[in-house]
matplotlib code that plots the C-alpha trace (Angstrom):
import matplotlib.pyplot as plt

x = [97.4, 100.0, 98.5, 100.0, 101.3, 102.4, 104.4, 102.4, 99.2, 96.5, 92.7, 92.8, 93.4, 94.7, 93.4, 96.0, 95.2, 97.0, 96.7, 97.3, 100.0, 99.1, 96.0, 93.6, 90.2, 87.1, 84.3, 81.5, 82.7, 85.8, 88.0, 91.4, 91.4, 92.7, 95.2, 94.1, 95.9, 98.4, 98.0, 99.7, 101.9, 103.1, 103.4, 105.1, 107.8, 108.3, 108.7, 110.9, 113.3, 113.3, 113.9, 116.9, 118.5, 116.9, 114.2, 111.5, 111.9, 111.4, 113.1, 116.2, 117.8, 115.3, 117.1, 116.3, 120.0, 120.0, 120.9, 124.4, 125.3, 123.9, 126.6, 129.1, 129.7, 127.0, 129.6, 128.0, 129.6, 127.6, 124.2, 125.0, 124.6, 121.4, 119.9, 121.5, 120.3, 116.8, 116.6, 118.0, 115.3, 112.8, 113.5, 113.8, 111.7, 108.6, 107.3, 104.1, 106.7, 108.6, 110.9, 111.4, 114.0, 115.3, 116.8, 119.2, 120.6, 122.0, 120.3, 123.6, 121.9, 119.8, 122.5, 120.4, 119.5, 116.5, 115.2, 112.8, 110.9, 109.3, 107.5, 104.8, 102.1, 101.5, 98.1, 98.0, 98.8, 99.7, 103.3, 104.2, 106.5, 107.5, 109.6, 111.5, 114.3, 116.9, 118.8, 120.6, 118.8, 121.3]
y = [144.9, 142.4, 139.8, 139.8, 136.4, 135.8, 133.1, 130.5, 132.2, 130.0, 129.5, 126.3, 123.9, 120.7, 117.5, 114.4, 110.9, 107.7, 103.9, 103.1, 101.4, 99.7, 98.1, 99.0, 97.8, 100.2, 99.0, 99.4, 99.3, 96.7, 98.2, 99.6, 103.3, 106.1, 108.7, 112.1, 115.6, 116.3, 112.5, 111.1, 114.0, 113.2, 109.5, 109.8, 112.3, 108.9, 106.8, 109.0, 109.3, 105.7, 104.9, 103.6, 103.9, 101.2, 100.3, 101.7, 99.6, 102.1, 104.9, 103.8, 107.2, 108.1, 107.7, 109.0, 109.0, 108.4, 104.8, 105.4, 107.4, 104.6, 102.6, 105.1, 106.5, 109.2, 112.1, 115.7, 115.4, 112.1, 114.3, 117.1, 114.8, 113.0, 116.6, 117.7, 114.2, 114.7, 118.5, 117.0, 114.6, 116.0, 119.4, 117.0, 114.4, 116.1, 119.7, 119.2, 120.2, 123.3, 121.9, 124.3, 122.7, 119.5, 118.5, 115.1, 113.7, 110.7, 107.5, 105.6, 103.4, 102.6, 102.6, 104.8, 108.2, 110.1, 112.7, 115.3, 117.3, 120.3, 121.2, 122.9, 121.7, 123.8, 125.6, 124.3, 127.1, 124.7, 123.3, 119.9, 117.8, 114.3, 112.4, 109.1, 106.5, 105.7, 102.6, 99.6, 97.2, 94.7]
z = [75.5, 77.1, 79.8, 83.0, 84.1, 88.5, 89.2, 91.4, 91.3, 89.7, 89.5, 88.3, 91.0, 89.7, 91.2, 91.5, 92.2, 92.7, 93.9, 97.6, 97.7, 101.1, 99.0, 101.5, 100.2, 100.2, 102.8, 100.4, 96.7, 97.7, 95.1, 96.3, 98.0, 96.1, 97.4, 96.4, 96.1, 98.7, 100.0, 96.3, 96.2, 99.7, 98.4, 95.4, 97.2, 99.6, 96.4, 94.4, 97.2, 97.7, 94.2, 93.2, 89.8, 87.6, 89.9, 87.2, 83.7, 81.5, 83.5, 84.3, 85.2, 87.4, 91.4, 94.3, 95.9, 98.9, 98.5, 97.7, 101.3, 103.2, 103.5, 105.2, 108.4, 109.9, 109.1, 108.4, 104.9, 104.7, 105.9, 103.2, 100.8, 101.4, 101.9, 97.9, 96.4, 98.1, 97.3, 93.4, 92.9, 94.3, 91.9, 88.9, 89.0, 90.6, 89.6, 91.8, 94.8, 95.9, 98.4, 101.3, 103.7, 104.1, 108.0, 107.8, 111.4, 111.6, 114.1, 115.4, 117.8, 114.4, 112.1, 109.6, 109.1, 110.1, 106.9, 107.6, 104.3, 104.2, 101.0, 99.4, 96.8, 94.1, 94.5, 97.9, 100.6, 103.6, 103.9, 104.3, 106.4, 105.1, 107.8, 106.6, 108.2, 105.8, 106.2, 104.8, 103.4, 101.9]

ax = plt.figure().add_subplot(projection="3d")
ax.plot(x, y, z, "-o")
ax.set_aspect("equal")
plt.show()
């Protein structure tokens, strides 16, 4: 008798956790407050995409991409490609995420570019919406 495997259909539901990165203490236990399930998924998605190429020591190839189109004008080849280096990260460097859309416009009075991400979690039925500013830092 074969088993009968379905894509994305699971019983297990897998727990993540992760470090706040704002180091907000806990009022009782004072230790720092840990992100949990969707709320470190939601953060590392903001991390990875932030991430530029050697930025992690013993990852050197992982980059976010995003860094790169930054500097040039707000053209909607410029756009284009934020939204393939997000979608590309976001499909390599983190399988906790199907990524569903992602909406680039560019911010000229802010000289940056506003990204908006819509994802899902796996095992987790609600989607997601991530929004960041992009700009130059240097």
């Amino acid at each position: 008798m074969a088993a009968i495997y379905t894509k994305g259909l699971s019983t297990h539901n897998r727990q993540w956790a992760d470090l706040d990165l704002d180091f907000v203490k806990h009022p009782i236990t004072k230790d720092i407050v840990r992100k949990t399930n969707v709320e470190a998924v939601k953060r590392a998605v903001r991390n990875l995409i932030l991430t530029n190429r050697y930025d992690k020591h013993f990852h050197p190839e992982i980059d976010g991409g995003v860094t790169r189109h930054l500097f040039g004008l707000s053209t909607a080849h410029t756009k284009h490609d934020i939204e393939i280096a997000v979608k590309t990260c976001l499909q390599n460097y983190e399988p906790r995420v199907i990524v569903d859309n992602v909406i680039v416009s560019g911010d000229l009075d802010n000289n940056g570019f506003n990204v908006s991400i819509h994802f899902t979690v796996i095992n987790t039925p609600e989607p997601i919406e991530i929004s960041l500013f992009l700009e130059r830092t240097r």
